[in-house]
PDB file of N, CA, C and O in Angstrom:
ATOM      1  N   UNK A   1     -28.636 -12.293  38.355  1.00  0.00           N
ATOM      2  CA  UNK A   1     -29.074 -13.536  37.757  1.00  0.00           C
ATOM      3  C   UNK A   1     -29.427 -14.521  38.877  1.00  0.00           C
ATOM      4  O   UNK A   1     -28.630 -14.851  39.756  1.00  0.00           O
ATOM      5  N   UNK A   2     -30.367 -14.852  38.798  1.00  0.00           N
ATOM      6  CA  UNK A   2     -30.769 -16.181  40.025  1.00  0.00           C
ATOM      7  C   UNK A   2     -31.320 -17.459  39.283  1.00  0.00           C
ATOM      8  O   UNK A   2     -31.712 -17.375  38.119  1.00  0.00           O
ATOM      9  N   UNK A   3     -31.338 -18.658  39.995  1.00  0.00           N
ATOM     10  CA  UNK A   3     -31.827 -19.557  39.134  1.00  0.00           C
ATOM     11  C   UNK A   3     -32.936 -20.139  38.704  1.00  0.00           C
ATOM     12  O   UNK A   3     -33.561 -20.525  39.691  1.00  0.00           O
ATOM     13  N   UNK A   4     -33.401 -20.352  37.879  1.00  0.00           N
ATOM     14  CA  UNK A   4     -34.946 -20.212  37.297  1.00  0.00           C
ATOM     15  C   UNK A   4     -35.162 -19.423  36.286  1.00  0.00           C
ATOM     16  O   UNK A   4     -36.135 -19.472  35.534  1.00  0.00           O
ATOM     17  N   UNK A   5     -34.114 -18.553  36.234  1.00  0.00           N
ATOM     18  CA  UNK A   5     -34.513 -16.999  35.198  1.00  0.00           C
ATOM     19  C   UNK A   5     -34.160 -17.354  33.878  1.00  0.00           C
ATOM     20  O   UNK A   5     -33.489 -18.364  33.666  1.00  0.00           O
ATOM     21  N   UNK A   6     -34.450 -16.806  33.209  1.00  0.00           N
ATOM     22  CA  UNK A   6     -34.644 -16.835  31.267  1.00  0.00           C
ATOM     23  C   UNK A   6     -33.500 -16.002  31.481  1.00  0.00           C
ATOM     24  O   UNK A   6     -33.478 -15.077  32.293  1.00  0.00           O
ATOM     25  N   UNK A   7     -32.404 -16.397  30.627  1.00  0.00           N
ATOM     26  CA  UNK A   7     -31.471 -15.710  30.058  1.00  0.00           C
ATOM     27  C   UNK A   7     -31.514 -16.082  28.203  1.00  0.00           C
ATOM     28  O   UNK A   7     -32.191 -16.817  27.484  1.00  0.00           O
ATOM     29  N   UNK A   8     -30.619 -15.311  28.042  1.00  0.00           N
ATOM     30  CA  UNK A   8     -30.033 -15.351  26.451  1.00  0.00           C
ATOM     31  C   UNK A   8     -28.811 -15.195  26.678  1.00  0.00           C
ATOM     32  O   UNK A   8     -28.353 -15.019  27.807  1.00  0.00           O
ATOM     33  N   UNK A   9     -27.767 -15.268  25.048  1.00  0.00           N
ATOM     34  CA  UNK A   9     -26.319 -15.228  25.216  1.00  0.00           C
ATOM     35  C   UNK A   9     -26.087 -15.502  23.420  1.00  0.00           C
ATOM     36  O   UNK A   9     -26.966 -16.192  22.902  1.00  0.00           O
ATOM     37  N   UNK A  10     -25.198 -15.100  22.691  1.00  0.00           N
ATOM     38  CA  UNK A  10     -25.276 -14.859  21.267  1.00  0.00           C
ATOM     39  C   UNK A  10     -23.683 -16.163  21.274  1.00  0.00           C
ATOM     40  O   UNK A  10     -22.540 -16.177  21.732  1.00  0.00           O
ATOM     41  N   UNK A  11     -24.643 -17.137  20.406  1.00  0.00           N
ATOM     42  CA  UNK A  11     -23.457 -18.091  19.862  1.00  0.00           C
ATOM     43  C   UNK A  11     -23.724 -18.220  18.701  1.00  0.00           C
ATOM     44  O   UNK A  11     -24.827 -18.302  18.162  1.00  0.00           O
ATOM     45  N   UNK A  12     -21.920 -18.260  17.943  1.00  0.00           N
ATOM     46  CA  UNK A  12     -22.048 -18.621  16.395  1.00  0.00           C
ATOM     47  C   UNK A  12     -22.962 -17.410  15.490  1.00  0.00           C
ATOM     48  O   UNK A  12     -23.571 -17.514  14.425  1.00  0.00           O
ATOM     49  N   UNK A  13     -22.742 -16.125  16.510  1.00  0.00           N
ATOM     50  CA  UNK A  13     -23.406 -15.212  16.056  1.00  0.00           C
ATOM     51  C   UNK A  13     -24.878 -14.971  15.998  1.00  0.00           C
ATOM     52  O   UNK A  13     -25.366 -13.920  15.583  1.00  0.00           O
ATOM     53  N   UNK A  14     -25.610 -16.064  16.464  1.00  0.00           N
ATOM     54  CA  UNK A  14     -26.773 -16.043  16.843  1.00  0.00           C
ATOM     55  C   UNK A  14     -27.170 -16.109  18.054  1.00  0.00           C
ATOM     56  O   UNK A  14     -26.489 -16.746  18.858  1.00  0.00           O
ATOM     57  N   UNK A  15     -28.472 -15.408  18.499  1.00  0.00           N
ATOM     58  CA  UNK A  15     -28.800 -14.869  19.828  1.00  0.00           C
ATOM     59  C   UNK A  15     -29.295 -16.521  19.797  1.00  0.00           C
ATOM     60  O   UNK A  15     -29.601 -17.240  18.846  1.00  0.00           O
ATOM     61  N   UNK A  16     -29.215 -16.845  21.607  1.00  0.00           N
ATOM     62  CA  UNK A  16     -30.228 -17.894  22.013  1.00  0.00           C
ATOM     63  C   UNK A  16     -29.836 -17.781  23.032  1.00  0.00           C
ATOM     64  O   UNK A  16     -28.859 -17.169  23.465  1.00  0.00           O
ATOM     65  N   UNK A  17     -31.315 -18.955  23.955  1.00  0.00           N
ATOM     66  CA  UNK A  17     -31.521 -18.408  25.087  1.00  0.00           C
ATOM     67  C   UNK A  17     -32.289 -19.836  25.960  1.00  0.00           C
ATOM     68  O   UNK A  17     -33.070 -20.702  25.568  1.00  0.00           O
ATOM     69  N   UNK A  18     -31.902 -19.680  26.745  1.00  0.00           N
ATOM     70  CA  UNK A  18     -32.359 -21.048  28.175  1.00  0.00           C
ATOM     71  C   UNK A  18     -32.613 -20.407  29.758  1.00  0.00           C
ATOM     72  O   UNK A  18     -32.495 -19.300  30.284  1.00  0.00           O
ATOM     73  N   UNK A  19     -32.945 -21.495  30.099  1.00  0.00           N
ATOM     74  CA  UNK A  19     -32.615 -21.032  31.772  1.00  0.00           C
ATOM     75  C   UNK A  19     -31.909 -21.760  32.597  1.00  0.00           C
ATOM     76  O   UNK A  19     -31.514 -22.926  32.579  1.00  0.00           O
ATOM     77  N   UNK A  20     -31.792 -20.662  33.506  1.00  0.00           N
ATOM     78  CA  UNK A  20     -30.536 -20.984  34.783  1.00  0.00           C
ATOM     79  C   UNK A  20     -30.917 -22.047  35.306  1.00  0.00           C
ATOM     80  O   UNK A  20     -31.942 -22.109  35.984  1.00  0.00           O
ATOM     81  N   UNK A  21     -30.083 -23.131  35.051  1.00  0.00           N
ATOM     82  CA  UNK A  21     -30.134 -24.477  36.042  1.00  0.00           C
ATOM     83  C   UNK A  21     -29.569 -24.571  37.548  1.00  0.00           C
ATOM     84  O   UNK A  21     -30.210 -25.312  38.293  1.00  0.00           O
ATOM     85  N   UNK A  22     -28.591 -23.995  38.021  1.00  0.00           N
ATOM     86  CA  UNK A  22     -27.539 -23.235  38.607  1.00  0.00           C
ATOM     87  C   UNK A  22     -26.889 -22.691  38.901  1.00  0.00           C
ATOM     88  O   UNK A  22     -26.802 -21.861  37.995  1.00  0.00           O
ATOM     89  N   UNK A  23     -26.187 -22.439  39.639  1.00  0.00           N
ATOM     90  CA  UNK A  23     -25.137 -20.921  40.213  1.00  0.00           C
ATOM     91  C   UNK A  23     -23.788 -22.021  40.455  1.00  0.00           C
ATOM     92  O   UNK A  23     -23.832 -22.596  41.543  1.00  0.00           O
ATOM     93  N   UNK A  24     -22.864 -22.296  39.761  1.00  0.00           N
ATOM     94  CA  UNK A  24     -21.759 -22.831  40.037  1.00  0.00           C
ATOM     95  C   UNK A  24     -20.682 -21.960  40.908  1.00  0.00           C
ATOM     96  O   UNK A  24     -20.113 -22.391  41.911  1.00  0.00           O
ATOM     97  N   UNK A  25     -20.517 -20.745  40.382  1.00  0.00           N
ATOM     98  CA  UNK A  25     -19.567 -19.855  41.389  1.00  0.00           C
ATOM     99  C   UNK A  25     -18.255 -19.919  40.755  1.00  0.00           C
ATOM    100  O   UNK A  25     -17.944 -20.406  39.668  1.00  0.00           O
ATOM    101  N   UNK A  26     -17.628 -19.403  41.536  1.00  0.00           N
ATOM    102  CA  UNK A  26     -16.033 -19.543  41.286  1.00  0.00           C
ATOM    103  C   UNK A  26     -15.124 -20.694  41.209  1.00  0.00           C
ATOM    104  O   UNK A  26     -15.419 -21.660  41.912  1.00  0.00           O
ATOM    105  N   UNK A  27     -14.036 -20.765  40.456  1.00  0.00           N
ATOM    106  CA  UNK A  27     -13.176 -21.893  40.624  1.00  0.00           C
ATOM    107  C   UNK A  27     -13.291 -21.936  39.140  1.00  0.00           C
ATOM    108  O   UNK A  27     -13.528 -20.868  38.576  1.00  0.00           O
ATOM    109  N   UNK A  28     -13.100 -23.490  38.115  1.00  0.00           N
ATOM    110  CA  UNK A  28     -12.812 -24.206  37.090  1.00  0.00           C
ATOM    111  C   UNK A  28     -14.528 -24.999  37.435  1.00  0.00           C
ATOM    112  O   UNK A  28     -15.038 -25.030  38.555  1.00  0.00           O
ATOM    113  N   UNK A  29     -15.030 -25.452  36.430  1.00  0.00           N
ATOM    114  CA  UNK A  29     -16.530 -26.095  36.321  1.00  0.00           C
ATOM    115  C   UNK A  29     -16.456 -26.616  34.993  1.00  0.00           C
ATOM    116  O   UNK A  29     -16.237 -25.943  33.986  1.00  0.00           O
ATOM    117  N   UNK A  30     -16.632 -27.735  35.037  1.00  0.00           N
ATOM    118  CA  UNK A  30     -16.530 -28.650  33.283  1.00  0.00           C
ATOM    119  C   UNK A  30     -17.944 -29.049  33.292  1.00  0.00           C
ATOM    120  O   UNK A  30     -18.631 -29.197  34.303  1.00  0.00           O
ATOM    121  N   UNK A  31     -18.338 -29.218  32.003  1.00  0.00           N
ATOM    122  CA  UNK A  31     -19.772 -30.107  31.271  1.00  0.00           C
ATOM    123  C   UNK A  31     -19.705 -30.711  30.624  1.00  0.00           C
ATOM    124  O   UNK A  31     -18.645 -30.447  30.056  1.00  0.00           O
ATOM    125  N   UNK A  32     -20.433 -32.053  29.873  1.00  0.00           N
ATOM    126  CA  UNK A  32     -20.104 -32.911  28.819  1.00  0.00           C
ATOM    127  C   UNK A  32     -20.910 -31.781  27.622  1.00  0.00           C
ATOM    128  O   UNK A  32     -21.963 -31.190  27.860  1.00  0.00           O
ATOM    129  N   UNK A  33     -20.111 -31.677  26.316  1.00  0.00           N
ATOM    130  CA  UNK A  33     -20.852 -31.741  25.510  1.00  0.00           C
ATOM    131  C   UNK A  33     -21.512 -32.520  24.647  1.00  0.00           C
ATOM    132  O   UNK A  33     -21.564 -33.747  24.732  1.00  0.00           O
ATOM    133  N   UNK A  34     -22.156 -31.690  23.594  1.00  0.00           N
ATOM    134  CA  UNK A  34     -23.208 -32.924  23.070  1.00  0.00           C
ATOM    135  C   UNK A  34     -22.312 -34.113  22.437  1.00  0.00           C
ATOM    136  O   UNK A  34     -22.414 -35.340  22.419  1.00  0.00           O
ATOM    137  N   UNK A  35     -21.373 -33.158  21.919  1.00  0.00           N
ATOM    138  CA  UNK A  35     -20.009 -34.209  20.902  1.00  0.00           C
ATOM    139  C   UNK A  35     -19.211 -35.317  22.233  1.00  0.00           C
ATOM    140  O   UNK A  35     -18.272 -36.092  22.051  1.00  0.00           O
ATOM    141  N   UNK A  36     -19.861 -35.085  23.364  1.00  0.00           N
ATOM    142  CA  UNK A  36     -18.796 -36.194  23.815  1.00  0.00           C
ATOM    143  C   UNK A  36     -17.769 -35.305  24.621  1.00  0.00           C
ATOM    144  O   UNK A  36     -17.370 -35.954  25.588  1.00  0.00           O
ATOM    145  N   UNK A  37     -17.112 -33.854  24.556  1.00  0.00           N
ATOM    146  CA  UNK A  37     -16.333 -33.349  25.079  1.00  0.00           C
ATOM    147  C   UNK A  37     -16.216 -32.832  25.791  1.00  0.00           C
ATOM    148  O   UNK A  37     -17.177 -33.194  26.468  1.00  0.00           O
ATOM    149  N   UNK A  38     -15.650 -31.994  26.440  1.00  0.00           N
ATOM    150  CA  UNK A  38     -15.436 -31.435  27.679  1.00  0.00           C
ATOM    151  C   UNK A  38     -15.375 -29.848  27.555  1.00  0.00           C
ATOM    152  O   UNK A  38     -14.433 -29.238  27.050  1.00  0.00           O
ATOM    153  N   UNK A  39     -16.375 -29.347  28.022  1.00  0.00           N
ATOM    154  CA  UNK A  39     -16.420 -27.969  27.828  1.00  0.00           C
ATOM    155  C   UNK A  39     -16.340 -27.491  29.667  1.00  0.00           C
ATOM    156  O   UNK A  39     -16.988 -27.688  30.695  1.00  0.00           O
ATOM    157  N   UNK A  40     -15.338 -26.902  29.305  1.00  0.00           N
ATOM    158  CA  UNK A  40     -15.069 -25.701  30.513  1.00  0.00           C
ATOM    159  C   UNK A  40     -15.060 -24.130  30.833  1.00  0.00           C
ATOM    160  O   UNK A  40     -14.901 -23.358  29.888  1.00  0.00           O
ATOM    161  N   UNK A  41     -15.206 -23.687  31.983  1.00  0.00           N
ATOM    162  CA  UNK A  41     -15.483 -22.409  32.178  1.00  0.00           C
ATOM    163  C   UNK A  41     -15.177 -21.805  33.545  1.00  0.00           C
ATOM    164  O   UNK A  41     -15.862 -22.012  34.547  1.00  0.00           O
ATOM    165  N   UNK A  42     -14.099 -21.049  33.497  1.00  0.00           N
ATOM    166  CA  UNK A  42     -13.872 -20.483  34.775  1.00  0.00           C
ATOM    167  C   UNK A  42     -14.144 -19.333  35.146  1.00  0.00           C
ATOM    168  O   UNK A  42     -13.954 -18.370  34.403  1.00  0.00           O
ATOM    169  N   UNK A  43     -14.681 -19.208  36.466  1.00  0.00           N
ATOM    170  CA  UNK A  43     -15.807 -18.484  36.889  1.00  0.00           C
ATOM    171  C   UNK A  43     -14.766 -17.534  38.487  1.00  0.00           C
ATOM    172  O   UNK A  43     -13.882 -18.008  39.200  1.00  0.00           O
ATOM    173  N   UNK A  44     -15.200 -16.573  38.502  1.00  0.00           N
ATOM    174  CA  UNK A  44     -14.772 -15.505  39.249  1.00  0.00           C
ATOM    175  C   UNK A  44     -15.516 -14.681  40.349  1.00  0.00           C
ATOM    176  O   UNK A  44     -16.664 -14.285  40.147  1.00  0.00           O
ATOM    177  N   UNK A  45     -14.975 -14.474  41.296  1.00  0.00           N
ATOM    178  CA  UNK A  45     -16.661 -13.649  42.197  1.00  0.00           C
ATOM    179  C   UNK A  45     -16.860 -12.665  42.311  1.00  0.00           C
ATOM    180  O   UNK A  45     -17.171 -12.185  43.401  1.00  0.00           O
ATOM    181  N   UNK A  46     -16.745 -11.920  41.120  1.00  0.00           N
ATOM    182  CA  UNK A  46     -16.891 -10.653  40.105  1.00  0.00           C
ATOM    183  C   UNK A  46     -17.907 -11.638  38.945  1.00  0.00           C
ATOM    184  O   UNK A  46     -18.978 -11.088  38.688  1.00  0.00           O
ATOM    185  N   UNK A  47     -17.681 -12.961  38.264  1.00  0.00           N
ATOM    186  CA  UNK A  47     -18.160 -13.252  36.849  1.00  0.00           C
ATOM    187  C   UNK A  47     -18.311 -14.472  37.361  1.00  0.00           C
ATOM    188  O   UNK A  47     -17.329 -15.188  37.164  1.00  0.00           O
ATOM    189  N   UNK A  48     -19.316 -15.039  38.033  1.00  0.00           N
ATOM    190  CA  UNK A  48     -19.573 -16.996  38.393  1.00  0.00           C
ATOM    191  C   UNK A  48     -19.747 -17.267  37.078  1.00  0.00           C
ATOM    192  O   UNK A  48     -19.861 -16.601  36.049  1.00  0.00           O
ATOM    193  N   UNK A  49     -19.737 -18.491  37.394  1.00  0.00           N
ATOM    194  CA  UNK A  49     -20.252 -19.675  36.150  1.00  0.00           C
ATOM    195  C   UNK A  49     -21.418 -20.112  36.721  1.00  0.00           C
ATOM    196  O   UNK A  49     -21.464 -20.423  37.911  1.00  0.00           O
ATOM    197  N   UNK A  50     -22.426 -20.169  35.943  1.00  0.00           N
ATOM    198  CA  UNK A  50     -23.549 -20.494  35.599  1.00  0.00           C
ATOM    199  C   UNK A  50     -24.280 -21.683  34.721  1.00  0.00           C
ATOM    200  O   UNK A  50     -24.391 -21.466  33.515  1.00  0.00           O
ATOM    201  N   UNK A  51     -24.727 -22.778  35.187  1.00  0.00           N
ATOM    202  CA  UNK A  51     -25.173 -23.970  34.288  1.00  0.00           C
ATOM    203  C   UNK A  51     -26.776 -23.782  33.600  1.00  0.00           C
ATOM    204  O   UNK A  51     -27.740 -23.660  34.356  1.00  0.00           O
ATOM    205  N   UNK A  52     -26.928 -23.774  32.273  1.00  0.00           N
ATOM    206  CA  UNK A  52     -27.529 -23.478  31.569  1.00  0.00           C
ATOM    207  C   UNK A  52     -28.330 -24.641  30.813  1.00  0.00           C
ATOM    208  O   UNK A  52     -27.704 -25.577  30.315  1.00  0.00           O
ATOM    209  N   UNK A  53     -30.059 -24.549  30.716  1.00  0.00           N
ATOM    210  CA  UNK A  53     -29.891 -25.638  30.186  1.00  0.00           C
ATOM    211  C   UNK A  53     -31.050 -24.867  28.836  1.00  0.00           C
ATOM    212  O   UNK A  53     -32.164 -24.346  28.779  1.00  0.00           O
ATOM    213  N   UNK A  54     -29.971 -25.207  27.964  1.00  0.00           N
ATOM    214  CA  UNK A  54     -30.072 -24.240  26.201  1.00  0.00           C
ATOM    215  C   UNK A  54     -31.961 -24.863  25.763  1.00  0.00           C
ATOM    216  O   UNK A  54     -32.493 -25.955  25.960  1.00  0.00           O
ATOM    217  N   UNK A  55     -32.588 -23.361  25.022  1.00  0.00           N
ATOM    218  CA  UNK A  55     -34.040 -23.535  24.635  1.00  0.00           C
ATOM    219  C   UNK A  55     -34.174 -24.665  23.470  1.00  0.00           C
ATOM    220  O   UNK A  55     -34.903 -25.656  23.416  1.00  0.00           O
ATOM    221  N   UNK A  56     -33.363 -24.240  22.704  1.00  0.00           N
ATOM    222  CA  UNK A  56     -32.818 -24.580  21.720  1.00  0.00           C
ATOM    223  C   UNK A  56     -32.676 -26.220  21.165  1.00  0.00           C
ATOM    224  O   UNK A  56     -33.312 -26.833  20.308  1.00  0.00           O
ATOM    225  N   UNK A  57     -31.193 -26.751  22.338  1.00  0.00           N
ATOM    226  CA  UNK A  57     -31.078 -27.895  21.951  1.00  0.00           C
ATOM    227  C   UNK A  57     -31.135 -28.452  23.076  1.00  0.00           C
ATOM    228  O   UNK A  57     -30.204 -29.256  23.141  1.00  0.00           O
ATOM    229  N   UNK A  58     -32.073 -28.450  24.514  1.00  0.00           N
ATOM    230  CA  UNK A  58     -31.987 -28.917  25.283  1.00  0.00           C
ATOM    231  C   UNK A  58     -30.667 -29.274  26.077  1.00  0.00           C
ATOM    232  O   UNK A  58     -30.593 -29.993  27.074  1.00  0.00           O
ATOM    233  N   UNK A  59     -29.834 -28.743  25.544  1.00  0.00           N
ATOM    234  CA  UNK A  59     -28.090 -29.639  26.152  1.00  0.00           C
ATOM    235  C   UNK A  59     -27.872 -28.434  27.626  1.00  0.00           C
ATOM    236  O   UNK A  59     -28.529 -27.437  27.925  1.00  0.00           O
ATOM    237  N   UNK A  60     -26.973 -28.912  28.124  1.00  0.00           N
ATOM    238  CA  UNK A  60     -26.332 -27.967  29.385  1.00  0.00           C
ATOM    239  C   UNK A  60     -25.306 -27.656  28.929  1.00  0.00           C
ATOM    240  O   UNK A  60     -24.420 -28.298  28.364  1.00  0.00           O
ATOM    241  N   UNK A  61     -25.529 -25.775  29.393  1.00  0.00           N
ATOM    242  CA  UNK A  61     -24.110 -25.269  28.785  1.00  0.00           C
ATOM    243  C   UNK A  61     -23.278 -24.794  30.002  1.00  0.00           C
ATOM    244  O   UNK A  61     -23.952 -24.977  31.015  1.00  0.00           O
ATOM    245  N   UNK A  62     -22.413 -24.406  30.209  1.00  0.00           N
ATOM    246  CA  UNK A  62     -21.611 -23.425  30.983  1.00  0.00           C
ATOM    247  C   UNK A  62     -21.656 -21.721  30.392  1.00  0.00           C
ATOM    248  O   UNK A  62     -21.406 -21.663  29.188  1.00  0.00           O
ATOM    249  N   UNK A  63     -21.919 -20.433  31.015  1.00  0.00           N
ATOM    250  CA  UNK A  63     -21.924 -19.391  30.988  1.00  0.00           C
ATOM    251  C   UNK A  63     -21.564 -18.337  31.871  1.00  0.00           C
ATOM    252  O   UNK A  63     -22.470 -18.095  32.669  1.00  0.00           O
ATOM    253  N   UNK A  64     -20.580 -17.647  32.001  1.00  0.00           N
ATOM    254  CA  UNK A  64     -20.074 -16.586  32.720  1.00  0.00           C
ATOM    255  C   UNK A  64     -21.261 -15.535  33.248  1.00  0.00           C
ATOM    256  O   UNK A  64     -22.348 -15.616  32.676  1.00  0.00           O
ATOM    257  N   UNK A  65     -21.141 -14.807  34.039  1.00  0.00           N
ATOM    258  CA  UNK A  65     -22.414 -13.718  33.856  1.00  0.00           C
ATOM    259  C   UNK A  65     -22.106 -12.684  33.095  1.00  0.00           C
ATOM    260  O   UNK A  65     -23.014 -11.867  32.939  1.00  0.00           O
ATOM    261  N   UNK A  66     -20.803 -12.411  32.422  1.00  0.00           N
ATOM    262  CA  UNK A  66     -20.674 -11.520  31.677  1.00  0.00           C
ATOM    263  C   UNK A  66     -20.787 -12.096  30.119  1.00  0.00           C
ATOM    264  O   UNK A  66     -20.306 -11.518  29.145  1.00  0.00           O
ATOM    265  N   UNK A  67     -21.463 -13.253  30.086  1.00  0.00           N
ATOM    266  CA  UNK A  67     -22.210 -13.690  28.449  1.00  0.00           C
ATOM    267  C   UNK A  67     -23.316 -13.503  28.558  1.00  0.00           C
ATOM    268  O   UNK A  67     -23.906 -13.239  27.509  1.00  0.00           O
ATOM    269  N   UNK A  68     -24.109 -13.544  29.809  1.00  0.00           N
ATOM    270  CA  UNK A  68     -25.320 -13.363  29.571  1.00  0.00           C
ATOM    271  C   UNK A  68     -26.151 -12.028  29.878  1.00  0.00           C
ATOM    272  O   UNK A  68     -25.742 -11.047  30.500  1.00  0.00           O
ATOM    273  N   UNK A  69     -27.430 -12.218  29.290  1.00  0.00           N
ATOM    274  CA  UNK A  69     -28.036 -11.148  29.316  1.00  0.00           C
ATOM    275  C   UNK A  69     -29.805 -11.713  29.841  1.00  0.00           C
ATOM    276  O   UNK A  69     -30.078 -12.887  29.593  1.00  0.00           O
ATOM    277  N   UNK A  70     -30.848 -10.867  30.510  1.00  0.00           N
ATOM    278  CA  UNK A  70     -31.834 -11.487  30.841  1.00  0.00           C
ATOM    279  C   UNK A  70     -32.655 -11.381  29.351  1.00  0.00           C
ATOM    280  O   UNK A  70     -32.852 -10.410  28.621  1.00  0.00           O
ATOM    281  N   UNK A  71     -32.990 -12.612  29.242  1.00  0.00           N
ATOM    282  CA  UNK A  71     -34.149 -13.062  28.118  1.00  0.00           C
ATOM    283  C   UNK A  71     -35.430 -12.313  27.864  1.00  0.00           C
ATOM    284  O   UNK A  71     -36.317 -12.615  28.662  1.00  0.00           O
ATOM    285  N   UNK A  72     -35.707 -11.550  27.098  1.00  0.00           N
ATOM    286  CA  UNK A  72     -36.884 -11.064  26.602  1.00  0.00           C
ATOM    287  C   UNK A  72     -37.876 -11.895  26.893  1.00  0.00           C
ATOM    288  O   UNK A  72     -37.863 -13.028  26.414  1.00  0.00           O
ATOM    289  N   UNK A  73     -38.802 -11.514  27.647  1.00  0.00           N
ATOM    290  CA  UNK A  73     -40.086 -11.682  27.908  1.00  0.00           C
ATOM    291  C   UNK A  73     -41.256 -12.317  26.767  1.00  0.00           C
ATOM    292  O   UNK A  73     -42.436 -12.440  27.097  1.00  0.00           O
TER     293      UNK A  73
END
């Protein structure tokens, strides 16, 4: 995964899909969500965290590399 690339990732049971804003890496990495809250994601150097910014609803997500998958063309 590098950044720039089209990924996807299945939430709420539905597939969707954005691109890589960043390579966060290892450690703890928080984001605001849209509600105001604090969404976190800890990332491993086997599984980084990855900042995402969703097709969908425009928002930034946090994603492991083992949620994602590369985006259909």
């Amino acid at each position: 995964m590098r950044v720039g690339q089209r990924v996807s990732w299945t939430y709420g049971g539905k597939a969707t899909s954005g691109k890589i804003v960043s390579l966060k890496g290892e450690g703890l990495h928080t984001v605001k969500g849209p509600s105001g809250g604090t969404v976190k994601r800890r990332g491993t150097k086997d599984n980084p965290v990855y900042l995402i910014k969703s097709d969908s609803t425009g928002n930034s997500v946090l994603k492991t590399r083992s949620d994602l998958r590369p985006a259909r063309s």
